[in-house]
C-alpha positions in Angstrom: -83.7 174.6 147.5 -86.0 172.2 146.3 -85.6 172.1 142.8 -85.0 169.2 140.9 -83.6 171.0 137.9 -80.2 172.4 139.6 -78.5 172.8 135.9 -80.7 175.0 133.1 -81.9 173.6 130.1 -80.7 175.5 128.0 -81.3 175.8 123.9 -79.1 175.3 121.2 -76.7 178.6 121.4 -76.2 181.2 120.1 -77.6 183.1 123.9 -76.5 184.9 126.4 -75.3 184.6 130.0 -75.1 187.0 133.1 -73.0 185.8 135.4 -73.2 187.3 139.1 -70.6 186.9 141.9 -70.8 188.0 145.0 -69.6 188.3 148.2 -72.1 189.3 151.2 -72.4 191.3 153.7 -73.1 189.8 157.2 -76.2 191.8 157.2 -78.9 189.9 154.6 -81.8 191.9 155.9 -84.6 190.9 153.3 -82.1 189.7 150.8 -83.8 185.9 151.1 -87.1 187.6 150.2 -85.5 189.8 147.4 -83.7 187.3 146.2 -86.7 185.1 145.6 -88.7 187.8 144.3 -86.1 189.3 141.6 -85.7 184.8 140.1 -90.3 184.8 139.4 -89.6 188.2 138.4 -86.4 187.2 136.0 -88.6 184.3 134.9 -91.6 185.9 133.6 -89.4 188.2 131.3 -89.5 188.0 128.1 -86.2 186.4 126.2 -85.5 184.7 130.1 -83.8 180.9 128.6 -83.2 179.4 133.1 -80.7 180.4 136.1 -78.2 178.8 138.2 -76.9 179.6 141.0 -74.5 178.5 143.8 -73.7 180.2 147.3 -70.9 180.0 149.8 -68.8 182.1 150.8 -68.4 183.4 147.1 -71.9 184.0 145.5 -72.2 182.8 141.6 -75.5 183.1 139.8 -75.3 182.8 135.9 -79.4 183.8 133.9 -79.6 182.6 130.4 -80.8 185.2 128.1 -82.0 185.0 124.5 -80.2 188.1 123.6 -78.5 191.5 124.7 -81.8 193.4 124.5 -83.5 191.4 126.7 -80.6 191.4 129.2 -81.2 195.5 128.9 -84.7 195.1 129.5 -83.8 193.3 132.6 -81.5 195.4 134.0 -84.0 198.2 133.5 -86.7 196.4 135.3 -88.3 199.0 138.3 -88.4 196.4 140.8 -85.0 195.0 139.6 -83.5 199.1 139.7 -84.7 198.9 143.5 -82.9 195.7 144.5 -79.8 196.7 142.8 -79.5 199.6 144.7 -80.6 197.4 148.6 -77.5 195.3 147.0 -74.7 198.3 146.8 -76.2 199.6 150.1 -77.4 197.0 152.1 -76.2 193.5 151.2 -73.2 192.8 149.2 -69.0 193.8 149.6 -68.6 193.4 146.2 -69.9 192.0 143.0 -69.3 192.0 139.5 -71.4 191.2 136.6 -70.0 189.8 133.3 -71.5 189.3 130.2 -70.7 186.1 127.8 -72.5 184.9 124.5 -72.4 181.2 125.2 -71.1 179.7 121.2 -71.6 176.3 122.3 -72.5 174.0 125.1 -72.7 170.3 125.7 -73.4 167.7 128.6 -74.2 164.7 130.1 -76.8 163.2 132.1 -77.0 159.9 134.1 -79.2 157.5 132.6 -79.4 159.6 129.5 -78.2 157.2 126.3 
């Protein structure tokens, strides 16, 4: 995709993380455009902390939240209403969402001391 930063940077926890998986229909029929939209409009959300996310056959896509409320803000979005319901009717087999408060997290990085 272009980006350099695959893995989210994250702040020191307590947050929050959605985690999406999914598995697609054969028919993606604006999903690409959708998709892209629904990530600027995810970013420009207030309590938004980064997103990762993977596809191949089985869809993962975890977003970083600051806290439940604006994970419910979110989810309430208009825009974000209108793609949930092209998913259910247009795009996906199945998903589920899950909801985790991250209590700690730790890394590494090449070249990082």
């Amino acid at each position: 995709m272009g980006n350099k930063n695959l893995i989210a940077r994250t702040p020191e926890p307590p947050y929050y993380a959605v985690i999406f998986t999914s598995l697609k229909r054969d028919d993606g029929n604006g999903y690409e455009e959708t998709s892209k939209r629904m990530l600027e409009l995810a970013k420009n959300q207030e309590g938004f902390l980064g997103v990762e996310s993977a596809r191949e056959e089985l869809g993962i896509t975890v977003s970083y939240w600051r806290d439940l409320n604006s994970i419910k803000k979110w989810k309430e979005n208009s825009e974000h209403k209108t793609a949930q319901e092209n998913g259910k009717t247009k795009w996906y087999e199945e998903y589920k969402i899950r909801i985790a408060k991250v209590e700690a997290d730790y890394g590494f990085k090449s070249g990082d001391q």
